[in-house]
C-alpha positions in Angstrom: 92.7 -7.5 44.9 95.6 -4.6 44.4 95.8 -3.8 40.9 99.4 -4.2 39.4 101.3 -0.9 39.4 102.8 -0.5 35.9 106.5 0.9 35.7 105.5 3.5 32.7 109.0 4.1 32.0 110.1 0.8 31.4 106.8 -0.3 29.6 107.7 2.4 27.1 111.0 1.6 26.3 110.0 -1.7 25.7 106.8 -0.6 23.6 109.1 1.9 21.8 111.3 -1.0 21.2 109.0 -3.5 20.1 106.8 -1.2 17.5 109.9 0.6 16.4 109.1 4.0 17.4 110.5 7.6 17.9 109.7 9.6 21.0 109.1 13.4 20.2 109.0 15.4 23.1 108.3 19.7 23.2 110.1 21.4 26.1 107.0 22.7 27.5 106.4 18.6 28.7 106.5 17.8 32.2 109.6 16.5 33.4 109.1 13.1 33.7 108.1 12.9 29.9 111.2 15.0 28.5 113.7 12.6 31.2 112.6 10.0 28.8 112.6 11.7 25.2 114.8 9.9 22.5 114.7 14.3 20.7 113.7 16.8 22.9 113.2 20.1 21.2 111.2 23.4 20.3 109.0 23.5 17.4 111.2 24.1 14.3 113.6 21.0 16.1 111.1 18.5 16.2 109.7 19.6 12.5 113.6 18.7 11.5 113.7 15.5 13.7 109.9 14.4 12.1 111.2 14.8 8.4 114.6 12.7 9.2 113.3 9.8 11.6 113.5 6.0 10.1 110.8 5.1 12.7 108.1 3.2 11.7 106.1 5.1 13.8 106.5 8.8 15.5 105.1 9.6 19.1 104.9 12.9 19.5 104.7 14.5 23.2 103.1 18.0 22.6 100.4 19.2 21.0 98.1 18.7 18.2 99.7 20.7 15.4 103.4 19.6 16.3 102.1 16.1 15.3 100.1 16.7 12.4 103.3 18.6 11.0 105.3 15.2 12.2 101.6 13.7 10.3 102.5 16.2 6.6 106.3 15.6 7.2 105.9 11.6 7.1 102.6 10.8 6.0 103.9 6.8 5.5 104.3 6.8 9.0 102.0 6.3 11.8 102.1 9.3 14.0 100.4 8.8 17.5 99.9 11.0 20.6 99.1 10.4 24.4 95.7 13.0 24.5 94.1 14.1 21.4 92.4 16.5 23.2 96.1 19.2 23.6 95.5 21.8 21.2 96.6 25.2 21.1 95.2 28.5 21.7 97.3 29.7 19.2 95.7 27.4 16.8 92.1 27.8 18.0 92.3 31.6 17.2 92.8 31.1 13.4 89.9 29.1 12.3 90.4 28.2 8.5 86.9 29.5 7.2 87.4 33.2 9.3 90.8 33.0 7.7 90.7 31.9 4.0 88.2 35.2 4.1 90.8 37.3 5.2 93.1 36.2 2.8 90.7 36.4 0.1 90.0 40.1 1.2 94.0 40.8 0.5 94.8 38.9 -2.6 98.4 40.9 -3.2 99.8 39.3 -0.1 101.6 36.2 0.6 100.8 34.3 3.9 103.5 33.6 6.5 102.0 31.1 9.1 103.6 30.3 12.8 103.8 26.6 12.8 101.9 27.0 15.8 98.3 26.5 13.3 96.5 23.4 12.3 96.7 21.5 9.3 93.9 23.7 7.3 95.6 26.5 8.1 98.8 25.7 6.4 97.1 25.1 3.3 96.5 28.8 3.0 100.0 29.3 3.5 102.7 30.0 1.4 105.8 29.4 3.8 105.3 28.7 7.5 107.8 29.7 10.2 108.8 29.1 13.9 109.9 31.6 16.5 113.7 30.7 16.0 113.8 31.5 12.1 110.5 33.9 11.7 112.8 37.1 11.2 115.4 35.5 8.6 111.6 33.5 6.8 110.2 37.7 6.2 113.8 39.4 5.4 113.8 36.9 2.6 111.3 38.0 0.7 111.6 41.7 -0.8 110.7 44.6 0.9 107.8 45.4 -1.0 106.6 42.2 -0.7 103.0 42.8 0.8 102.5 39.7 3.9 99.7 38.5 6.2 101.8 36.8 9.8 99.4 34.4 11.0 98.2 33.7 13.6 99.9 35.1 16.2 100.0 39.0 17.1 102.9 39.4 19.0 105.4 37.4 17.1 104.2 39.4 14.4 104.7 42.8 15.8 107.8 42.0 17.2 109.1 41.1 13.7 107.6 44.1 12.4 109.8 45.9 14.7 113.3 44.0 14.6 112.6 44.2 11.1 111.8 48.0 10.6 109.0 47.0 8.5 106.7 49.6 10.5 109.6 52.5 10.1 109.5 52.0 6.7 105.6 52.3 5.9 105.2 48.5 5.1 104.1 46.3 8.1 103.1 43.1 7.5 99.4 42.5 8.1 98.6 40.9 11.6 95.6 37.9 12.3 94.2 38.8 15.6 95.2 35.6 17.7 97.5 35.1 20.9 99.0 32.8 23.2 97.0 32.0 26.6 100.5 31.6 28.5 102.3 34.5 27.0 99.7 37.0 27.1 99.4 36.5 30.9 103.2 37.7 31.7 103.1 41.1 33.4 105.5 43.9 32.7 104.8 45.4 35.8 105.0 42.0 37.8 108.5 41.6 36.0 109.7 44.7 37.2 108.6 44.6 40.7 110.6 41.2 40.6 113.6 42.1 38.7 113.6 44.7 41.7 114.3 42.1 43.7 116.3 40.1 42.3 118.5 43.1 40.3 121.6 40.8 38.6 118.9 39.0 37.6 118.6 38.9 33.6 115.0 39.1 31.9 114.9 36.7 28.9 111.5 36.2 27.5 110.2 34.5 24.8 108.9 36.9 21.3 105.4 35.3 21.5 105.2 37.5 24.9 103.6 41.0 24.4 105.5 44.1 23.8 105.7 45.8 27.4 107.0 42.3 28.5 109.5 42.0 25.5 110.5 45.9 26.1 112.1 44.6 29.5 113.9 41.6 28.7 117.7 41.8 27.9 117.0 38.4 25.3 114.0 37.6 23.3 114.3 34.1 21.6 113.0 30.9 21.1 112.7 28.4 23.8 115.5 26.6 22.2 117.5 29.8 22.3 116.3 31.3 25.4 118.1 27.7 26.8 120.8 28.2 25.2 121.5 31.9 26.2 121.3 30.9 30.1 123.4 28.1 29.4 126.3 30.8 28.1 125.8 33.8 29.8 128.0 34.6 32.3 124.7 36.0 34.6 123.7 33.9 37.7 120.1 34.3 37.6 117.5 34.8 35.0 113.9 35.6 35.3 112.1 33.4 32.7 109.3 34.5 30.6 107.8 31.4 29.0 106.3 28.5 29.5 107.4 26.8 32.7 108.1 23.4 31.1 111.8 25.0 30.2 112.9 25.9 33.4 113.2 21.5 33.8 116.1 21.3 31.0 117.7 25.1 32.5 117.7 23.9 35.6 119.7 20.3 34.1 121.5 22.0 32.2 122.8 25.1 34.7 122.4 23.9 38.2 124.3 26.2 39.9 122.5 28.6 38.5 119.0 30.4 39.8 115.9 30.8 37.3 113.0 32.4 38.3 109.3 32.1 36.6 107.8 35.1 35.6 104.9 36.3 37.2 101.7 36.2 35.6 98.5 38.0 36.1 94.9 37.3 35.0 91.8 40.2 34.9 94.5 42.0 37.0 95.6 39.5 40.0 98.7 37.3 40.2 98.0 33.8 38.5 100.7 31.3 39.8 99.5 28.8 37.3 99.0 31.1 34.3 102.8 30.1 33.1 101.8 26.6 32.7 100.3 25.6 29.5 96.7 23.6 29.7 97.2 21.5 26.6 100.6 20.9 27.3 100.4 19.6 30.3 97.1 17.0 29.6 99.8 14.4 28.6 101.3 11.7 31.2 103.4 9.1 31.3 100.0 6.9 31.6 98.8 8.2 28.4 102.1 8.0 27.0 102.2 4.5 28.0 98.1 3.3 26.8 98.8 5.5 23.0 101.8 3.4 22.5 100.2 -0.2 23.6 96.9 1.1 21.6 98.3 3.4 18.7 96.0 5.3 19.4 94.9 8.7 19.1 96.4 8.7 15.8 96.9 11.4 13.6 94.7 11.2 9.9 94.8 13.7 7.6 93.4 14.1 3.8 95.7 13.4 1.1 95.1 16.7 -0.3 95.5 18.5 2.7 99.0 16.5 3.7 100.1 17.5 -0.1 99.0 21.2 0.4 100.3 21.6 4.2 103.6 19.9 3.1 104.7 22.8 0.7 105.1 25.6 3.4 106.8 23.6 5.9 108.7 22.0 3.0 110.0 25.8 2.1 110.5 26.6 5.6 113.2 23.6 6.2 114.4 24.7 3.0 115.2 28.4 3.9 116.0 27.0 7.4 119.0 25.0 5.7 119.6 28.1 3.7 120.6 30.0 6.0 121.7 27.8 8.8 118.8 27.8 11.6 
């Protein structure tokens, strides 16, 4: 007997339908998942989205973290996502108990968190931040206002240095952790290509590290990096993020060329390396089988959805502030 092929797209739209239900989707989702998205967005969007939606329940196409934040955000609302399993390295490289003791070791500072950090990790925080609004979150607090930037490295230095924080003797303290897709971007690789291809514009992504971000001619978030190839008058861009963006460039400009940047592991060329792992673990089928199941579903604490809530409540709040 041939099993009955199941047309995902339509099952979902009539699930979504039926349960009364909001599709969340990141840009780093494959195609076929953000062609179906009712918000499409980068992190600080779908943060925004989560707090507004009169769904009765929120499906979130990313990873982890984005839907425990949808989870903090509406915690009346059942938040569900297709593999339970897409974390984030970012996240993994900040473990609460290693943290809280670093925090403890510097009680003068305040913490500023990517939102790009579990649940537990946001309870140590006193404002969280995405890559869009990280610079405008620091330069509104005083200068002599001592901070740990958590967890990532390289969004932190790079704010250090749009920022002048390191020219003027006050740098905020960095946690050790990184992304796997952006760390793998080679500067060297870049160049070799932008040889190449020489009307080509570098625009890369601040989570990148610094000999990658010393060669781009934008650094933004994915939401911005979108919309700067969408504007600029240039032809062709060489992209350094995660590939999942190129989908909604490539919509959005056809006649125009992108280009992924290369990537290198222990020294060779990686042509996977610009896809995300976790990312990429959700399908249409698991889309499909969490919405007939509900299931994974996202369950937090009480405490820890009251505590997680104030920093991403302040974050919205300076967001609105100052128009992000």
């Amino acid at each position: 007997m041939v099993a009955e092929k199941i047309d995902y797209v339509a099952e979902i739209a009539r699930l979504k339908k039926e349960k009364n239900a909001v599709l969340l989707v990141h840009y780093y989702q494959i195609a076929e998942i953000q062609d179906i998205a009712d918000y499409i967005g980068d992190s600080l969007g779908l943060s925004q989205q989560a707090a507004k939606t009169d769904a009765d329940m929120i499906v979130f196409a990313g990873v982890r973290f984005m839907a425990e934040t949808a989870k903090i955000l509406s915690p009346n609302k059942k938040v569900i996502l297709p593999d339970f399993n897409a974390g984030c390295s970012l996240e993994e490289s900040a473990p609460y108990a290693e943290f809280k003791a670093f925090k403890d070791q510097h009680p003068d500072h305040i913490v500023i968190s990517y939102v790009n950090c579990s649940a537990e990790l946001k309870t140590l925080t006193d404002v969280v931040c995405t890559s869009s609004n990280a610079v405008k979150i620091v330069e509104s607090f005083p200068k002599d206002q001592k901070i740990i930037f958590a967890p990532d490295k390289n969004l932190g230095g790079y704010i250090n240095r749009v920022t002048g924080r390191n020219a003027e003797g006050r740098p905020m303290l960095l946690w050790d952790g990184a992304c796997m897709v952006h760390e793998t971007f080679s500067g060297k690789m870049i160049t070799d290509l932008k040889a190449k291809h020489p009307n080509a514009e570098v625009v890369a992504h601040p989570e990148s590290e610094e000999s990658v971000l010393k060669l781009a001619d934008y650094i933004g978030s994915t939401t911005g990096l979108l919309k700067h190839v969408i504007n600029s008058p240039h032809q062709e861009f060489i992209v350094a993020t995660e590939s999942g963006i190129l989908h909604q460039m490539r919509k959005s400009a056809p006649e125009k060329k992108f280009y992924v940047a290369p990537t290198s592991k222990n020294g060779h060329a990686c042509k996977a390396c610009s896809d995300c792992p976790h990312m990429k673990l959700n399908t249409l089928e698991k889309l499909y089988l969490c919405l007939r199941d509900e299931t994974p579903e996202i369950i937090l604490p009480a405490k820890m959805l009251t505590d997680a809530r104030k920093p991403i409540e302040k974050m919205l709040e300076l967001s609105a502030k100052f128009g992000l």
